[in-house]
C-alpha positions in Angstrom: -24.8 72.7 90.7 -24.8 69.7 92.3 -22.3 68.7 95.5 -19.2 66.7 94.5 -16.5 65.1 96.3 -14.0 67.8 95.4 -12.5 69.7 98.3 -10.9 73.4 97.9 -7.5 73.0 99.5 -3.6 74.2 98.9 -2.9 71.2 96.5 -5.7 73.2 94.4 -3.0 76.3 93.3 -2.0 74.6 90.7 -5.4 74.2 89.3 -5.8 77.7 90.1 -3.1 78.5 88.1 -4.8 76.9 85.1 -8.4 78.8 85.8 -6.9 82.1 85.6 -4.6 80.9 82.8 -8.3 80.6 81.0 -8.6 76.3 81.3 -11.8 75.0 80.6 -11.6 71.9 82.0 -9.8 73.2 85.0 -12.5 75.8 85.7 -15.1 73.1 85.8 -13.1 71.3 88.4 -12.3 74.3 90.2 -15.9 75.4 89.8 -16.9 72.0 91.6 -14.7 72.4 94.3 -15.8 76.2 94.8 -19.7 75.4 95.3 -18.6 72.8 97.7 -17.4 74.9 100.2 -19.5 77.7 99.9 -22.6 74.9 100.5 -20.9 73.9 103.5 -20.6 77.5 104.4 -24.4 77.4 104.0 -25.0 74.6 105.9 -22.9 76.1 108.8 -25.3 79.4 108.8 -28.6 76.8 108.7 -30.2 78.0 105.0 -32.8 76.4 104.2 -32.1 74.9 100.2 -33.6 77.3 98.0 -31.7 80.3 100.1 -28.1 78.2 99.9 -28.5 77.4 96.0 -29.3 81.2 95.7 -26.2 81.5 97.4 -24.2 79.5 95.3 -25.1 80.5 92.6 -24.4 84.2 92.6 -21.1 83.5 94.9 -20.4 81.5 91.9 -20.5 84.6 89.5 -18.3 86.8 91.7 -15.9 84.0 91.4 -16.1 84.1 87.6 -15.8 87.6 87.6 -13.0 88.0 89.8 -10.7 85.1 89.8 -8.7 86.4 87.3 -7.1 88.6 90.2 -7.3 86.7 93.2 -3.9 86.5 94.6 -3.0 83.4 96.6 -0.9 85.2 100.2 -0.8 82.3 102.3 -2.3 79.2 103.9 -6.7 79.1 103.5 -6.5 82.3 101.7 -8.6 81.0 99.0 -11.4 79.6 101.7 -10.9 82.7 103.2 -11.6 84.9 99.8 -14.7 82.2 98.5 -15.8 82.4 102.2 -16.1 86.3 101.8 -17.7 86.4 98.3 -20.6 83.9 100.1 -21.2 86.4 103.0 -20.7 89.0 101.0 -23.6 87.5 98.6 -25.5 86.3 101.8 -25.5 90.1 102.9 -26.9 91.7 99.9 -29.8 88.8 99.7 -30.9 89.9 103.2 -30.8 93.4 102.4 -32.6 93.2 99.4 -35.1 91.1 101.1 -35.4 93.8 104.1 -36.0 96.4 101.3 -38.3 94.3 99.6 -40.4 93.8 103.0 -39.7 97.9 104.5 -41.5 98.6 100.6 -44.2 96.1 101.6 -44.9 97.3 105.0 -44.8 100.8 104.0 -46.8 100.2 100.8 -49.4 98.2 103.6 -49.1 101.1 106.3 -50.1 104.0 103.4 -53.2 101.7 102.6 -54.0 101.5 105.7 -53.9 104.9 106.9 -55.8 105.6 103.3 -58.7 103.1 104.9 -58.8 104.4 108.0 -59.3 108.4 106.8 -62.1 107.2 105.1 -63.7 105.6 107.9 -63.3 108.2 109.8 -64.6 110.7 107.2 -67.5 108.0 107.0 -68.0 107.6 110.7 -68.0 111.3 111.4 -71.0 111.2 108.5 -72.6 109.5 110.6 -71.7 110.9 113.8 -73.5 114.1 112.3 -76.8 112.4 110.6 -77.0 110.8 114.1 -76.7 113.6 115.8 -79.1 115.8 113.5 -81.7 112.9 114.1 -82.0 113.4 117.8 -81.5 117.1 117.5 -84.9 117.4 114.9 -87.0 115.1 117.7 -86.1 117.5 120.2 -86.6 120.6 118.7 -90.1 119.2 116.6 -91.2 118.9 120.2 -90.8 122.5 120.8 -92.2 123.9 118.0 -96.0 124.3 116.3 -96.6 121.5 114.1 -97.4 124.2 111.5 -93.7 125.9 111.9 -92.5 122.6 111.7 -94.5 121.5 109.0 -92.9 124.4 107.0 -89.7 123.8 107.7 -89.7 120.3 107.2 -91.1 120.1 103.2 -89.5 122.6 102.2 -86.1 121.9 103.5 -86.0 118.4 103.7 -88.6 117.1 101.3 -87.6 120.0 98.7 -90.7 121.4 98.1 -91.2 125.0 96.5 -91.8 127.2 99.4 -94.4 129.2 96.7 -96.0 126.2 96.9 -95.9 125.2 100.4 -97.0 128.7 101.4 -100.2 128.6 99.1 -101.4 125.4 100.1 -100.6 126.1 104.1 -102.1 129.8 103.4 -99.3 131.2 104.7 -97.3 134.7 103.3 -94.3 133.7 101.8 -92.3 135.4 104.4 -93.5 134.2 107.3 -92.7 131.0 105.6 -88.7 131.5 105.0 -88.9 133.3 108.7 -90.3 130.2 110.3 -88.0 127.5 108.3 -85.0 129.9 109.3 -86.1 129.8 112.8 -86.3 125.6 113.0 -82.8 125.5 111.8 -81.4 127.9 114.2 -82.9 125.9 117.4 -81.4 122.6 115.5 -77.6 123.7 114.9 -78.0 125.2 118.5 -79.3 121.5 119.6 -76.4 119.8 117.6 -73.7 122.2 119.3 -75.5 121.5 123.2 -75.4 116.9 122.3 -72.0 117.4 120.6 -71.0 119.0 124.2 -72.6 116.7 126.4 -70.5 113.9 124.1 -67.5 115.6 125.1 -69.0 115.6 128.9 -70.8 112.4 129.1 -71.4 113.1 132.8 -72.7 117.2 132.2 -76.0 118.1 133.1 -78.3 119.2 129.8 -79.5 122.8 130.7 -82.6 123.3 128.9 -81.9 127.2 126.8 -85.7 128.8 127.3 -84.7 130.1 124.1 -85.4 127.0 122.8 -88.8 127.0 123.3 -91.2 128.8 121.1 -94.4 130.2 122.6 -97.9 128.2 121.3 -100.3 130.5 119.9 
């Protein structure tokens, strides 16, 4: 609605009278005179436009609603009562706004803590493939190529380890034996760099055990 010149004061009770009597024209007076001071009311708190007309207008509804059994008990009791219907609306505006934003945040914080386990679970991927990498230079290093050779086809590239052992004329068992073997030394050698991670400033200690014996 827009500002008037009208001005809520004491001479207004018998206007007042007239609203709750049910007068048309007298509420749209009245009305005038309400959203007058509860904009200057707004002005007092420093609203910004939007904000005050929000104001306004739901004060304005309460006033509706309730004017019927407002009771005049002295000097600025109706400033007083429109005054408290604007805070009052003010009030729940903020609250709702709070809720709005604690939803937001909270809706933004879950996300968030969504995103960051799956980093983590990615990270910690790679952690492990980086980790297996260094372990399968070391432990290639200690091993025949031939061991290694089995080991590496058949449980990295796939390969039939019927196959694998016919070409590399090989028994079968000694096959499984020696693959079984290569991936003992490597979860040993991903165990011993996990541990110096932990102990950046540890000393390796080389396990003879890790060594296997050339022919």
């Amino acid at each position: 609605m827009q500002r008037g010149s009208h001005r809520i004061s004491d001479t207004s009770l018998g206007l007042l009278g007239r609203v709750q009597q049910g007068d048309t024209e007298a509420w749209r007076d009245f009305a005038l005179r309400c959203c007058d001071l509860i904009q200057d009311w707004c002005r007092w708190r420093h609203m910004q436009t939007l904000e005050a007309d929000d104001i306004v207008q739901n004060s304005m509804l309460v006033v509706l609603k309730k004017i019927g059994g407002f009771t005049h008990t002295g000097r600025g009791s109706l400033r007083a009562w429109l005054r408290a219907i604007a805070w009052r609306c003010w009030s729940d505006a903020i609250s709702r706004a709070s809720r709005s934003q604690a939803e937001e945040l909270n809706g933004q914080y879950e996300l968030a803590i969504d995103e960051i386990a799956v980093l983590d679970e990615r990270y910690e991927q790679l952690r492990r493939m980086d980790l297996m990498k260094r372990a399968m230079v070391l432990v290639r290093q200690r091993v025949r190529g031939s061991t290694w050779e089995m080991f590496y086809r058949t449980a990295i590239g796939n390969e039939s380890g019927i196959t694998v052992a016919a070409e590399m004329q090989v028994p079968l068992y000694i096959l499984y034996a020696s693959r079984s073997r290569v991936q003992r030394l490597l979860q040993r050698e991903v165990r011993l760099l996990e541990q110096l991670e932990e102990a950046p400033e540890g000393r390796r200690q080389v396990n003879a055990d890790f060594t296997e014996a050339a022919e």
